[in-house]
C-alpha positions as CSV (number, residue, x, y, z in Angstrom):
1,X,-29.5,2.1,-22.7
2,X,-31.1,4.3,-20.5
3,X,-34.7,3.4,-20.9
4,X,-36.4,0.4,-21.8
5,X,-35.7,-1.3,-25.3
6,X,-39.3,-1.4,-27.4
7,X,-38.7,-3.8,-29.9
8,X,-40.5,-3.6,-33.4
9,X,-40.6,-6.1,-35.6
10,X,-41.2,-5.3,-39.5
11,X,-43.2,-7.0,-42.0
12,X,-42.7,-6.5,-45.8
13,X,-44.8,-8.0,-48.4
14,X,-44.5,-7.6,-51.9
15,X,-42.1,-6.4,-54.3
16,X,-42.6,-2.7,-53.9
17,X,-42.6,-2.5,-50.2
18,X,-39.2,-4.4,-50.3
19,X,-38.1,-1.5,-53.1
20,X,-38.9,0.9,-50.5
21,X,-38.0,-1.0,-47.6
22,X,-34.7,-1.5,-48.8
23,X,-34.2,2.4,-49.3
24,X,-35.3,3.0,-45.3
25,X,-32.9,0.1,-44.5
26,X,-30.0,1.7,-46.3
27,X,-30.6,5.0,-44.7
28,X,-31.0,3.1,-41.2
29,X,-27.9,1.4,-41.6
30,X,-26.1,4.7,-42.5
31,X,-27.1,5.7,-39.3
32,X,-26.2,2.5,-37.0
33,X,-24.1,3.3,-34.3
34,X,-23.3,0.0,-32.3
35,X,-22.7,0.6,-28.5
36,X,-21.9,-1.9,-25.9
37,X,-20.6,-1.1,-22.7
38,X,-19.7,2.3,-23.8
39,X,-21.3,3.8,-21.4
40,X,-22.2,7.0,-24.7
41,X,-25.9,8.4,-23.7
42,X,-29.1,7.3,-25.7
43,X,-29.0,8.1,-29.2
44,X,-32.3,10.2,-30.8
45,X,-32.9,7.1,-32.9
46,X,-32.8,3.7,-30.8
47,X,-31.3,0.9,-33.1
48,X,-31.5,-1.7,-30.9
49,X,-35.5,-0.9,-31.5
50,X,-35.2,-2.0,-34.9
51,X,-32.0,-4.2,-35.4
52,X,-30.6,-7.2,-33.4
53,X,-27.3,-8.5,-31.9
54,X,-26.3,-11.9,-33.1
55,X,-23.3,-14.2,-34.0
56,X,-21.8,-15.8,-36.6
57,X,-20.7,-19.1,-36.7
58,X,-17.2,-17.9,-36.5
59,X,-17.9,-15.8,-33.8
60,X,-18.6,-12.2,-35.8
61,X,-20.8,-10.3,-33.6
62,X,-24.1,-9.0,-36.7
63,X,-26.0,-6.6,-36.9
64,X,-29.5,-7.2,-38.8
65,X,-33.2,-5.9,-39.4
66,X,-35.6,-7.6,-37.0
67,X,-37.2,-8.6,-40.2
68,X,-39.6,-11.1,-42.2
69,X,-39.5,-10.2,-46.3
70,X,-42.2,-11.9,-48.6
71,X,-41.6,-11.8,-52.6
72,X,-42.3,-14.4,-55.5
73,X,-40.4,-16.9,-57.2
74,X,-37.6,-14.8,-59.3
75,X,-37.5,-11.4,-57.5
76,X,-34.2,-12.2,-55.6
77,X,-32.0,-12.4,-57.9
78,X,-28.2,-12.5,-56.8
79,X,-29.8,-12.5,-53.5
80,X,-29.1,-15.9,-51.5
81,X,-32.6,-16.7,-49.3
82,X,-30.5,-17.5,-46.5
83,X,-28.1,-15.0,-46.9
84,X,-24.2,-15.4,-46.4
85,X,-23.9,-14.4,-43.0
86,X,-23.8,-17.7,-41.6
87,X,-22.3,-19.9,-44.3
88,X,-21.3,-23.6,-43.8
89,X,-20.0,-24.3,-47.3
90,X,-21.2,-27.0,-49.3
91,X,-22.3,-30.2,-47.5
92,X,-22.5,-33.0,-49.6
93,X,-22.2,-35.7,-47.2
94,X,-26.1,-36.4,-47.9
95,X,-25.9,-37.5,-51.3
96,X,-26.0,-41.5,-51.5
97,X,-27.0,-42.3,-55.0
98,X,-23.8,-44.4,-55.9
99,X,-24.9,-44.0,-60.1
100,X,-24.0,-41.8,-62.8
101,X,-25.2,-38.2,-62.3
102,X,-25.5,-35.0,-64.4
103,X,-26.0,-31.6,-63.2
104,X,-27.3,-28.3,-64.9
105,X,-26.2,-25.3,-63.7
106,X,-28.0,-22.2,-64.3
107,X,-25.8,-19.2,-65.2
108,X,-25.7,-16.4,-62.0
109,X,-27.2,-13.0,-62.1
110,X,-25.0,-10.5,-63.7
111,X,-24.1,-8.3,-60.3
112,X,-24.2,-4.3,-60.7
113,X,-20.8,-2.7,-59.6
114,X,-22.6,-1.5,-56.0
115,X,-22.6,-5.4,-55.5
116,X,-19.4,-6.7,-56.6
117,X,-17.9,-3.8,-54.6
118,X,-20.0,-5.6,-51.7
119,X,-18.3,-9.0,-52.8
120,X,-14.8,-7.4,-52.3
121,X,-15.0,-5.9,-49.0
122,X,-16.8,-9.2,-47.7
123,X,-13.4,-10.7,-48.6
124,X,-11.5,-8.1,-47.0
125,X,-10.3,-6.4,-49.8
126,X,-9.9,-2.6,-49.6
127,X,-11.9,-0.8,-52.1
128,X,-9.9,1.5,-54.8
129,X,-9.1,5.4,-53.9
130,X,-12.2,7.8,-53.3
131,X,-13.6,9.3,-56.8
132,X,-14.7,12.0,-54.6
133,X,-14.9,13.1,-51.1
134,X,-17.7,14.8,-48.8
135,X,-17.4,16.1,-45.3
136,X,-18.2,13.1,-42.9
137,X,-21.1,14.1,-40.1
138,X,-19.3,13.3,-37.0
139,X,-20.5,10.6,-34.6
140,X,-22.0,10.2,-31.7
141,X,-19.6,11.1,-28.7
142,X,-18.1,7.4,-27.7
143,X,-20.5,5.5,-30.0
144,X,-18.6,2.5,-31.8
145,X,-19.7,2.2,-35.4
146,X,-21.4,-0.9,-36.9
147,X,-18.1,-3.4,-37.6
148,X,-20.3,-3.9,-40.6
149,X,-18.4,-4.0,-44.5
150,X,-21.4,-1.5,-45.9
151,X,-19.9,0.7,-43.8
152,X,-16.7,1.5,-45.5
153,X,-18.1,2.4,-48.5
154,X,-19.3,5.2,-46.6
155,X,-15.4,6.2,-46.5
156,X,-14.8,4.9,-50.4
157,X,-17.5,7.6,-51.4
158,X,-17.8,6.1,-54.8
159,X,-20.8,7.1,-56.9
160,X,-22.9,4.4,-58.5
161,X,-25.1,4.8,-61.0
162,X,-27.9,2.2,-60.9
163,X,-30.5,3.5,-62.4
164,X,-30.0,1.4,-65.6
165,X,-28.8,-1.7,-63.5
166,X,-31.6,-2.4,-60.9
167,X,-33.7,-5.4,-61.8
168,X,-34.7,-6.1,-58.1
169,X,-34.8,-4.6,-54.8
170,X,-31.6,-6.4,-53.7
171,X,-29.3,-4.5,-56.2
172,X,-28.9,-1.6,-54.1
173,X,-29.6,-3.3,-50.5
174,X,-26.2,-2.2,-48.0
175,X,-26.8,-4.5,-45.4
176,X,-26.7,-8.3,-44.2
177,X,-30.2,-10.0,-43.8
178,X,-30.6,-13.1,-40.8
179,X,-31.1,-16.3,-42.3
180,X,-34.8,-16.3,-41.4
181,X,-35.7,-12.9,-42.7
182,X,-36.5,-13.9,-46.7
183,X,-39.8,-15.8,-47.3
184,X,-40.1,-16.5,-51.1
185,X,-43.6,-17.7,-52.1
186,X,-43.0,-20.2,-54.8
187,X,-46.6,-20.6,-55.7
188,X,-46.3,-17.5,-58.0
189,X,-44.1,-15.8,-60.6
190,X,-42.9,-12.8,-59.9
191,X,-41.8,-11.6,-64.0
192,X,-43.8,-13.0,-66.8
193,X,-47.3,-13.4,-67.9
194,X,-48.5,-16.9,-66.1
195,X,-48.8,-17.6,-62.3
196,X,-48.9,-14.1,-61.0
197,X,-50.4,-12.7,-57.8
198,X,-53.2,-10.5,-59.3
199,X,-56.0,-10.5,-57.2
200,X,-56.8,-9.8,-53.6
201,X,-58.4,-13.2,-53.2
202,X,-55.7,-15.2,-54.6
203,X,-53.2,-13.2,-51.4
204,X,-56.0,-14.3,-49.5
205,X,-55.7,-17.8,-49.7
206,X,-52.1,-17.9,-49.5
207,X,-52.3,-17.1,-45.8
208,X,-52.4,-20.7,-44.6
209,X,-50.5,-24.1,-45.1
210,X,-46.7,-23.4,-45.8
211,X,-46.7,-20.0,-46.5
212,X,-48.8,-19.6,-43.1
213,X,-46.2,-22.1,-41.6
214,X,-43.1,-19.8,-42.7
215,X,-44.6,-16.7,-41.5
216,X,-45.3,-17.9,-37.9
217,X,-42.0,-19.8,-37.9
218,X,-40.1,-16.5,-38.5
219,X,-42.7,-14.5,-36.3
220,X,-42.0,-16.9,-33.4
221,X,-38.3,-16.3,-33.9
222,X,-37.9,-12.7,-33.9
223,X,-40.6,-11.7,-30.9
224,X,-39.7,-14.4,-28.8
225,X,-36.3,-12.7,-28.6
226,X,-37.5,-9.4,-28.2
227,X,-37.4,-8.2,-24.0
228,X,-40.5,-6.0,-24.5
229,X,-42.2,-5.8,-27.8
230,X,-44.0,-2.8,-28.4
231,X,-45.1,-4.1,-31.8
232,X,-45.2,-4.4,-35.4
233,X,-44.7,-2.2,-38.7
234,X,-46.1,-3.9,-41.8
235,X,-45.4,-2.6,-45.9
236,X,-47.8,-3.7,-48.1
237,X,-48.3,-3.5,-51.5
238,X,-51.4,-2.5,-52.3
239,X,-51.7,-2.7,-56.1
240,X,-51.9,-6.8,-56.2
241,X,-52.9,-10.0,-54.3
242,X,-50.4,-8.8,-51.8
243,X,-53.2,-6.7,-50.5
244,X,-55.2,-10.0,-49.7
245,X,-51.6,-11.3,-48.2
246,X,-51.0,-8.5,-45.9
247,X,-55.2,-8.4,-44.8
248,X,-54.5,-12.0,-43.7
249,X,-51.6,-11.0,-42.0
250,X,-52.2,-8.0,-39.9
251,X,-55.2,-10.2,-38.7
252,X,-53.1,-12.9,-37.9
253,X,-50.8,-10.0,-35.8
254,X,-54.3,-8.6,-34.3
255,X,-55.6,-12.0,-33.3
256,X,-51.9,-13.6,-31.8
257,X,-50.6,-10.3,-30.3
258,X,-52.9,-8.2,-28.9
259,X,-52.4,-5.2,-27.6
260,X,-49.3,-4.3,-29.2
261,X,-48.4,-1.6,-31.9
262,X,-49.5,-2.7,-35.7
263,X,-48.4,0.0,-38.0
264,X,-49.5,-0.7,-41.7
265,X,-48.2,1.6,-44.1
266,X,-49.8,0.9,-47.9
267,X,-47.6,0.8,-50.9
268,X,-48.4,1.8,-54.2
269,X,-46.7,3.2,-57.5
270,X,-47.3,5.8,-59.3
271,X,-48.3,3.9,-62.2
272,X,-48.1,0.2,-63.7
273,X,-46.6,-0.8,-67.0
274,X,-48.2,-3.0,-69.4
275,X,-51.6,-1.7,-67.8
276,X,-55.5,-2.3,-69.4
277,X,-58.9,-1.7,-68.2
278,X,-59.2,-5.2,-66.6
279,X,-55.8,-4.4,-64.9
280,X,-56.7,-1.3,-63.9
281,X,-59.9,-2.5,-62.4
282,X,-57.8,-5.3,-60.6
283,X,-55.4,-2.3,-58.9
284,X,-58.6,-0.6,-58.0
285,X,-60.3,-3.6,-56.6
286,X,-57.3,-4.9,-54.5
287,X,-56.8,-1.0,-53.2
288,X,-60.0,-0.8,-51.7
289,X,-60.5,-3.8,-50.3
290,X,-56.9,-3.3,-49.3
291,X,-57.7,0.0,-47.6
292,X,-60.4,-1.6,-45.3
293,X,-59.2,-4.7,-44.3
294,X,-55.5,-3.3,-43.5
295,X,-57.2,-0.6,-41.2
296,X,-59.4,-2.5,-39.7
297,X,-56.5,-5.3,-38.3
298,X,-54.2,-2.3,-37.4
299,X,-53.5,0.5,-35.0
300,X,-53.9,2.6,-37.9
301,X,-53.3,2.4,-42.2
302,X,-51.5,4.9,-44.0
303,X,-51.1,4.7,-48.0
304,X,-48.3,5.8,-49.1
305,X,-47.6,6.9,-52.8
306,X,-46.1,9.5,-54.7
307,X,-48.7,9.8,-57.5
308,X,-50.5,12.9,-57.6
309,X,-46.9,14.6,-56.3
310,X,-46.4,17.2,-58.6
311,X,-43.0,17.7,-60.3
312,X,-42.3,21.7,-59.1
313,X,-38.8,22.4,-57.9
314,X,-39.4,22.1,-54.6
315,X,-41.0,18.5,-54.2
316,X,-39.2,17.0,-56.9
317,X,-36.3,15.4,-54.3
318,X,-38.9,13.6,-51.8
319,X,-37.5,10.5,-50.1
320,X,-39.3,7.5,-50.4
321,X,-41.8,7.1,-48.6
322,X,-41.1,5.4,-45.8
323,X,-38.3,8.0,-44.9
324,X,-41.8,9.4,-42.5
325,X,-40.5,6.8,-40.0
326,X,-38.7,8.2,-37.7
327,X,-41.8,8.9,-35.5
328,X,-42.0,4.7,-34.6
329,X,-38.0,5.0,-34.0
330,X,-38.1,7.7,-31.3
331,X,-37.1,6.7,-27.5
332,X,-40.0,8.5,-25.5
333,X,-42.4,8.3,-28.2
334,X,-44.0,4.7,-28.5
335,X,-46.1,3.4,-31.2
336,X,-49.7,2.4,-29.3
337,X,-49.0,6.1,-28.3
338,X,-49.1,8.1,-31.5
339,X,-51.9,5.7,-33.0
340,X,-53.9,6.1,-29.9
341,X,-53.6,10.0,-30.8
342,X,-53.8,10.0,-34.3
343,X,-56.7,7.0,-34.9
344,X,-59.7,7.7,-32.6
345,X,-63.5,7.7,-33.3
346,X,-63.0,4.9,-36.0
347,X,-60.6,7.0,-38.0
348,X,-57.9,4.1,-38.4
349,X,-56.7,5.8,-41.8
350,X,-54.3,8.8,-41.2
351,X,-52.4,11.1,-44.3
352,X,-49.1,11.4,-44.7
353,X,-47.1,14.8,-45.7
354,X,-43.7,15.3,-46.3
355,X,-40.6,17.9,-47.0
356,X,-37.0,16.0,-48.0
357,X,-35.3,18.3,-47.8
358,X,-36.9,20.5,-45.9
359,X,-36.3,24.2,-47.2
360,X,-34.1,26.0,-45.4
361,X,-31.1,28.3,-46.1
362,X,-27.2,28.0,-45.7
363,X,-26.8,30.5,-42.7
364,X,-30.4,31.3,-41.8
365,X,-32.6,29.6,-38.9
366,X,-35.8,28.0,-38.4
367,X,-38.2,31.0,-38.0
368,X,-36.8,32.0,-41.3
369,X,-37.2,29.2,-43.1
370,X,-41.0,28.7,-42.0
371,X,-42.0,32.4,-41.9
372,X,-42.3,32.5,-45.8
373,X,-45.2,29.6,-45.7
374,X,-48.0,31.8,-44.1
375,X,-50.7,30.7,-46.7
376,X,-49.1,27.0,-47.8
377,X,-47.4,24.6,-45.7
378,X,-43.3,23.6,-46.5
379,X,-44.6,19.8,-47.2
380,X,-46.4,17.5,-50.5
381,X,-48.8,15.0,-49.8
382,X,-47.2,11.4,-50.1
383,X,-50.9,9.5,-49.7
384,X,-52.4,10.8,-52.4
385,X,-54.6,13.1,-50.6
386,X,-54.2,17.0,-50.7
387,X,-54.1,19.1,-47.6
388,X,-57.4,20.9,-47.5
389,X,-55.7,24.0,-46.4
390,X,-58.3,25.4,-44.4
391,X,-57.1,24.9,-40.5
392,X,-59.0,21.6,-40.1
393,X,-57.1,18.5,-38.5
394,X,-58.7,15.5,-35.6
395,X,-55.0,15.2,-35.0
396,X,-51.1,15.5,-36.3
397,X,-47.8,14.4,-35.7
398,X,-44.9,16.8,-37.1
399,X,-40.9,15.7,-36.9
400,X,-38.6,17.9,-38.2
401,X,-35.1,16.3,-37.9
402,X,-31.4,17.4,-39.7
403,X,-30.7,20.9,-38.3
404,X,-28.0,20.1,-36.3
405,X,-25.6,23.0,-36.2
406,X,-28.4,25.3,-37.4
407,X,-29.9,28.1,-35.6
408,X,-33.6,26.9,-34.3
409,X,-34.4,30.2,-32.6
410,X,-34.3,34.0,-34.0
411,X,-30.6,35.6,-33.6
412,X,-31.9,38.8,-33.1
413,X,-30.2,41.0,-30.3
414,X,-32.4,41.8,-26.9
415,X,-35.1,44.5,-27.9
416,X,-35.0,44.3,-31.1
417,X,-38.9,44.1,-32.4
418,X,-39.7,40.5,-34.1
419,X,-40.3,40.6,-37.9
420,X,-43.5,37.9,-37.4
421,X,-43.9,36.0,-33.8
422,X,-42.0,32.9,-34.8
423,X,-39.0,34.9,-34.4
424,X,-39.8,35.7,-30.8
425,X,-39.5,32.0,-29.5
426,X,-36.7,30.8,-27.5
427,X,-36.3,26.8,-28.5
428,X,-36.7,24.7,-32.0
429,X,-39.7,23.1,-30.5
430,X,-41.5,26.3,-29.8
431,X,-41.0,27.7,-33.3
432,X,-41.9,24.8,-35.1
433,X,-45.5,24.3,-32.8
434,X,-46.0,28.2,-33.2
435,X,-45.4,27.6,-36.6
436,X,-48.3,24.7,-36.9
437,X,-50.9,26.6,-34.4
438,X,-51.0,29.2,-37.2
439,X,-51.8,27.0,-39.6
440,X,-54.2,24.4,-37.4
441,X,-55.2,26.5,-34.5
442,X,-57.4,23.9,-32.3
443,X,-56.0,20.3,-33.9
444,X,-54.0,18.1,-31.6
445,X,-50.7,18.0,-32.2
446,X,-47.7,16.4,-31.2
447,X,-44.0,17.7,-32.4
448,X,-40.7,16.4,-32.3
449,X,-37.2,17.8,-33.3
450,X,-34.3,15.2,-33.3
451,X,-30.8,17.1,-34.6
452,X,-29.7,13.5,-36.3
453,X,-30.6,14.5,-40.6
454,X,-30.9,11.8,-43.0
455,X,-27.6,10.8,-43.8
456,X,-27.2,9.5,-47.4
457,X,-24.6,7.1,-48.4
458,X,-23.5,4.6,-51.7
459,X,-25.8,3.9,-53.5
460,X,-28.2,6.5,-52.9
461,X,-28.6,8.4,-56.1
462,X,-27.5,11.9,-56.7
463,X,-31.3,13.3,-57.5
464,X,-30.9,16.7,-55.6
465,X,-31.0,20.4,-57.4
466,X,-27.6,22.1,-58.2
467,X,-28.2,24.5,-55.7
468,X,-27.9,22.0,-52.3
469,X,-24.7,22.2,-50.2
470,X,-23.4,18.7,-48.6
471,X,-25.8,18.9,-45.9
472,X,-29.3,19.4,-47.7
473,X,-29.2,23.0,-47.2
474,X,-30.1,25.7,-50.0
475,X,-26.9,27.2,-50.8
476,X,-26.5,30.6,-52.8
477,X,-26.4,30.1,-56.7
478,X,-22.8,30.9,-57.2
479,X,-21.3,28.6,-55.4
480,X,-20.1,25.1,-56.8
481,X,-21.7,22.6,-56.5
482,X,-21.8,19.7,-54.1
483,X,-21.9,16.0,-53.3
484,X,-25.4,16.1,-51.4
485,X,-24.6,13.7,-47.6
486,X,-27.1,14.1,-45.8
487,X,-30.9,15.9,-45.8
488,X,-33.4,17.6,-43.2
489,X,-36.2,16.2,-43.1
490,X,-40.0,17.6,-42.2
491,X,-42.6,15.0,-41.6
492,X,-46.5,15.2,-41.0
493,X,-48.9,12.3,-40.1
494,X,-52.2,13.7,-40.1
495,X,-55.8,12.7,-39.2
496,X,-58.0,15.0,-41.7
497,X,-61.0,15.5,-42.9
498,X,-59.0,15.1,-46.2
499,X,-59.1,11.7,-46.5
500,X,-63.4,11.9,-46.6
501,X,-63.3,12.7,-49.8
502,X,-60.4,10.4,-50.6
503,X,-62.4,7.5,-49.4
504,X,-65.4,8.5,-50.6
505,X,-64.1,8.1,-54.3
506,X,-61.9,5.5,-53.5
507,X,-65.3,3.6,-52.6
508,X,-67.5,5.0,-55.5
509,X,-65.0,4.1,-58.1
510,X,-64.9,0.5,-56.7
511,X,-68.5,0.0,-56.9
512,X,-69.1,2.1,-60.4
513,X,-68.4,-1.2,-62.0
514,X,-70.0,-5.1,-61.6
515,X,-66.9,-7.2,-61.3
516,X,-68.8,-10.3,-62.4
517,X,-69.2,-8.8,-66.2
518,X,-65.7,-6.9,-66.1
519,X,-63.2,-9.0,-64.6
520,X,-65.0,-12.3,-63.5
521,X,-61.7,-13.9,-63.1
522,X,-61.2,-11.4,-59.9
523,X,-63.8,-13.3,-58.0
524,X,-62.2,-16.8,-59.1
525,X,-60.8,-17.4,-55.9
526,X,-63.0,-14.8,-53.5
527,X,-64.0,-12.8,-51.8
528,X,-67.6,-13.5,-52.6
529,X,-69.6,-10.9,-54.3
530,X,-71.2,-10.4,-51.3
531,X,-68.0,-10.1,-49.0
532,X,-66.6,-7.7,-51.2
533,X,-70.2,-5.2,-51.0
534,X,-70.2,-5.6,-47.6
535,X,-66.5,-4.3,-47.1
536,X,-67.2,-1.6,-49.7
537,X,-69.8,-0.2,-47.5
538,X,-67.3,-0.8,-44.6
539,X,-64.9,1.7,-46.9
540,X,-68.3,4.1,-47.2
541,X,-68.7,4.2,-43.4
542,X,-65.2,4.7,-43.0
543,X,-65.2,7.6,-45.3
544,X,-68.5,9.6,-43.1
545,X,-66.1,9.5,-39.7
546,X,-63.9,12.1,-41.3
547,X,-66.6,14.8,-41.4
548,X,-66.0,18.1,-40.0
549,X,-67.3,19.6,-37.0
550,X,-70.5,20.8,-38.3
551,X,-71.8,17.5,-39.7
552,X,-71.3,18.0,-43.6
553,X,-69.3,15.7,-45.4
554,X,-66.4,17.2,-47.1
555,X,-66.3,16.8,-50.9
556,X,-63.5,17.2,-53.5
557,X,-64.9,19.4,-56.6
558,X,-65.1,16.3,-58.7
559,X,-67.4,14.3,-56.2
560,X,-70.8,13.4,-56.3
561,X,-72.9,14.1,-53.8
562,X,-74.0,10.7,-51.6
563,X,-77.7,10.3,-50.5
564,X,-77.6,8.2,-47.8
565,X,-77.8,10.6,-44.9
């Protein structure tokens, strides 16, 4: 490589995050170029930053996720802990009982046919002929691809459709996991209606003795490897004691590693099934205190969730969330870097916007494409929290990435007169940060193009409008239809004086009710009554550093005013 290697490690905590970690990884791996000694010039996106070389028994050179995943008892699945990448077979050279014995076997998970197609080409079967074919992006010039099997079903092309097969996260995961990346907390259930992790306090306490013994034992493992950490990316569900877990954690990471990177990125559903008020109170409870805790042990906190998203026609095919990544993966951009920009004057909480695909037209370019957004912006909100739309931002970080091939600038011939001033630019980057000054004049901002799009392969579903060509691209209506492979992507991180309100309400709805005479259960194993006030006000004080310029505190329509000031 031509620069310096910043390792990240990532955290994921709770069934959700590893939903939605397990769709990042899967677009990740489709991306994985593997290049030793090929002398190829750095890639946009640095894999080496988030994967790592290893062997095999055998001698198979791997390819896996620096990565520690926490879930409950029962989420796995058909999903072996320890993976398969370093099998031994069965040892049973221990066993010295000499007496009659009698074994139960429990029947195995029924695998989905994304799986058992897995199974094959682990065995070094070749997969049956192509159902269909789409254009292959080419690769990087004298890249090597991943010797990985995931990656020929990228050449078998076949569709799968999951959606009424996946129990788990791990029935639609591509790609092998190390041995110690899979930490499964056996103190609690993950389905069912006894032992579950409910309550912040309950993630709390689980943060010590073997659970606290696991996590640093796989901690120690993967940054002890790294040449130069630059730091950590932690998922987190928010909704449940998770929220206590990953609080626990990301102070653990604080305390043992400072001054590196710690990312936290909330996760939370757009709703819950089987929900009631004292459930509901429990999401709201572990949210907030959640929110506080997480931003406080981290460079900054960004929730992430799609609720609130409206269902229009062009924000109905968002990626998940965590597809705003690419801004941690970027060679010249590290992580202390972008928090240092985006988090200052006690602002650790930052919005999150995002366009996938971002709208642009077969055959057009870039100051086309933006010119039609002079009163709205191309993106939705993916935090829950709506753009204020008035020019007003303490900071922002914008990556567009996927137009490779496209034209970024204006074709128009020398001395012909501009239609708007985008058009009158002479690189991507210039359009796209003449394009955001008219919309945030004064803000600081940060952009980024990388060409690379978001390349989608088996099993990513087929959710995209008729009217996308194979490359994400609007195509004209009378064309057929196409086998969408890949998407351009537009991402914001924002600082704003958006989130005030969020966290003001986020606050007064946690406080609007006594816990003790709702839920007293919720304070069965802490925080105290007191230690939750006292981080509710935290959340409060939190919530006045994203006032604007002139002192006032910005309210949503439906907020009451506070009289504290």
């Amino acid at each position: 490589m031509g620069s310096v290697c910043r390792e990240i490690v990532t955290i994921q905590l709770g069934h959700y995050s590893n939903f939605v970690g397990t769709h990042w990884w899967n677009l990740q791996d489709a991306s994985l170029f593997y290049e030793p000694e090929s002398g190829a010039p750095p890639s946009e996106l640095q894999s080496d930053v988030l994967f790592r070389e290893g062997l095999t028994l055998g001698g198979q050179i791997t390819y896996t996720p620096r990565l520690i995943a926490m879930d409950l008892k029962g989420s796995l699945q058909t999903l072996r802990q320890e993976g398969s990448l370093y099998e031994t077979g069965n040892d049973t050279s221990a066993f010295t009982w000499e007496g009659p014995m009698m074994t139960h076997k429990e029947s195995p998970s029924t695998k989905n046919p994304f799986l058992l197609d897995l199974d094959k080409l682990d065995e070094g079967e070749i997969l049956a002929k192509p159902e269909f074919s789409t254009p292959q992006l080419p690769q990087c010039s004298g890249a090597v691809a991943v010797p990985t099997v995931n990656s020929t079903l990228e050449h078998a092309q076949k569709r799968y459709r999951l959606e009424g097969s996946v129990r788990v996260w791990s029935d639609f995961l591509r790609i092998h996991l190390h041995p110690r990346t899979i930490c499964v907390i056996n103190q609690y259930n993950h389905d069912g209606e006894s032992q579950r992790l409910e309550a912040f306090g309950q993630g709390e306490a689980l943060c010590q003795g073997v659970v606290l013994e696991e996590l640093e034992d796989r901690l120690h493992f993967f940054v002890e490897e790294c040449d130069y950490l630059q730091g950590f990316q932690v998922l987190c569900d928010l909704a449940d004691g998770f929220s206590g877990l990953g609080s626990k954690v990301t102070e653990l990471l604080h305390d043992s590693y400072g001054g590196r990177g710690i990312l936290t990125w909330g996760m939370a559903p757009v709703n819950h099934p089987d929900s009631s008020p004292v459930k509901e109170f429990y999401h709201l409870m572990n949210y907030a205190l959640g929110t506080i805790n997480l931003a406080n042990h981290s460079s900054f906190f960004c929730p992430l969730t799609l609720r609130g998203v409206g269902h229009t026609a062009d924000c109905t095919h968002l990626l998940s969330p965590p597809e705003l990544r690419p801004h941690s993966l970027h060679h010249s951009a590290p992580m202390w870097q972008m928090a240092d920009a985006l988090a200052v004057s006690g602002r650790k909480v930052v919005a999150a916007y995002g366009a996938a695909p971002f709208p642009m037209t077969q055959g057009s370019c870039l100051p086309d494409a933006l010119a039609g957004y002079t009163d709205t912006l191309p993106w939705r909100p993916l935090s829950a929290c709506s753009e204020l739309g008035d020019g007003r931002c303490f900071g922002q970080s914008v990556t567009l990435r996927g137009l490779e091939g496209q034209n970024l600038v204006s074709p128009l011939t020398p001395g012909t007169e501009p239609p708007n001033p985008l058009h009158s630019f002479r690189s991507g980057e210039d359009v796209l940060t003449g394009f955001m000054r008219s919309h945030y004049p004064s803000s600081p901002l940060a952009v980024q193009l990388l060409s690379q799009p978001s390349k989608l392969t088996p099993p990513f579903p087929q959710i995209f409008s008729p009217y996308l060509d194979s490359q994400g691209l609007l195509r004209p209506q009378n064309t057929p239809p196409n086998i969408v492979s890949s998407l351009p992507v537009l991402t914001s991180l924002q600082s704003s004086p958006a989130l005030g309100p969020f966290l003001s309400e986020l606050q007064r709805g946690a406080t609007a009710l006594d816990p003790r005479r709702v839920a007293p259960s919720f304070l069965s194993q802490g925080p105290e009554i007191g230690e939750m006030q006292e981080a509710l006000e935290q959340l409060r004080t939190m919530a006045h550093c994203y006032r604007d310029d002139s002192g006032g505190v910005l309210r949503s329509s439906s907020s009451e005013d506070d009289d504290d000031d």
